[in-house]
C-alpha positions as a Markdown table, in Angstrom:
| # | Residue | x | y | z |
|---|---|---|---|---|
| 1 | Unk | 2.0 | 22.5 | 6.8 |
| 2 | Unk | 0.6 | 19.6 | 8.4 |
| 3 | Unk | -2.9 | 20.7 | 7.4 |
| 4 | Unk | -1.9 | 21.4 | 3.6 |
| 5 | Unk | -0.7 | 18.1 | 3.9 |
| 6 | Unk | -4.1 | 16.8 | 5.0 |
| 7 | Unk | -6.1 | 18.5 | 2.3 |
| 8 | Unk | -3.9 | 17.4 | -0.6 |
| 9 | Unk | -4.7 | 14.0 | 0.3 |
| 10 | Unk | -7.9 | 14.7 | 0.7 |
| 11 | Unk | -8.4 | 16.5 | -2.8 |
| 12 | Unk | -6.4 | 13.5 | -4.3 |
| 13 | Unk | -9.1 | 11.3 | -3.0 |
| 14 | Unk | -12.1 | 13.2 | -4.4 |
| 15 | Unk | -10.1 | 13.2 | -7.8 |
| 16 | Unk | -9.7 | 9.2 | -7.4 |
| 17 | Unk | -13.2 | 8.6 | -6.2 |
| 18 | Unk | -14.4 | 4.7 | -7.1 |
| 19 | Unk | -17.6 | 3.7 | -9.0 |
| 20 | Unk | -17.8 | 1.3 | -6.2 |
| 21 | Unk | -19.3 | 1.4 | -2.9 |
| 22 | Unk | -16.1 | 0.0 | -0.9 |
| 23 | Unk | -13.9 | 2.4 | -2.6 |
| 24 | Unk | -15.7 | 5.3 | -1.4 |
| 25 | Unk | -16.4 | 3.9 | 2.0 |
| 26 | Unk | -12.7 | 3.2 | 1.8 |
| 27 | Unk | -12.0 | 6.7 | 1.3 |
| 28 | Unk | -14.1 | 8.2 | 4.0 |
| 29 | Unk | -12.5 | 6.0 | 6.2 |
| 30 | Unk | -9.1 | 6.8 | 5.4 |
| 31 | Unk | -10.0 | 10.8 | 5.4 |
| 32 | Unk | -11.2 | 10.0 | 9.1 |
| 33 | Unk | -7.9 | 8.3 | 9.8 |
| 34 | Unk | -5.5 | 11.2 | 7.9 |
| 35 | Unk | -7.6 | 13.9 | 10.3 |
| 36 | Unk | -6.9 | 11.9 | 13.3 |
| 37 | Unk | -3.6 | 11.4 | 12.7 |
| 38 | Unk | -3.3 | 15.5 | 12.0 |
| 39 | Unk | -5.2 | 16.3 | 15.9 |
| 40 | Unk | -2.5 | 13.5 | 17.5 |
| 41 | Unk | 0.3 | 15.7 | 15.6 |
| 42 | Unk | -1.0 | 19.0 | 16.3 |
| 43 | Unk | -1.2 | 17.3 | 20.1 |
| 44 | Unk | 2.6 | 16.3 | 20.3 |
| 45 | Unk | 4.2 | 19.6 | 18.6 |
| 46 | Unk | 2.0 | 21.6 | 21.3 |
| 47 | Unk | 4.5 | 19.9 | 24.2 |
């Protein structure tokens, strides 16, 4: 669930993709942040 989760937002993001350069460098940060967030949950529901 967590990773359908993860590539909704991520698809939602390609859809809203920027003509600017911040906005996209914006977005590739924030996909790095939603897959680290994803490896810290998959960490904690191991235990």
């Amino acid at each position: 669930m967590l990773q359908q989760v993860a590539i909704i937002q991520e698809d939602e993001m390609k859809k809203a993709t920027g003509k600017n350069d911040k906005d996209v460098r914006l977005q590739k940060v924030a996909a790095k942040v939603i897959r680290r967030n994803l490896k810290g949950l998959k960490r904690l529901s191991k235990n």
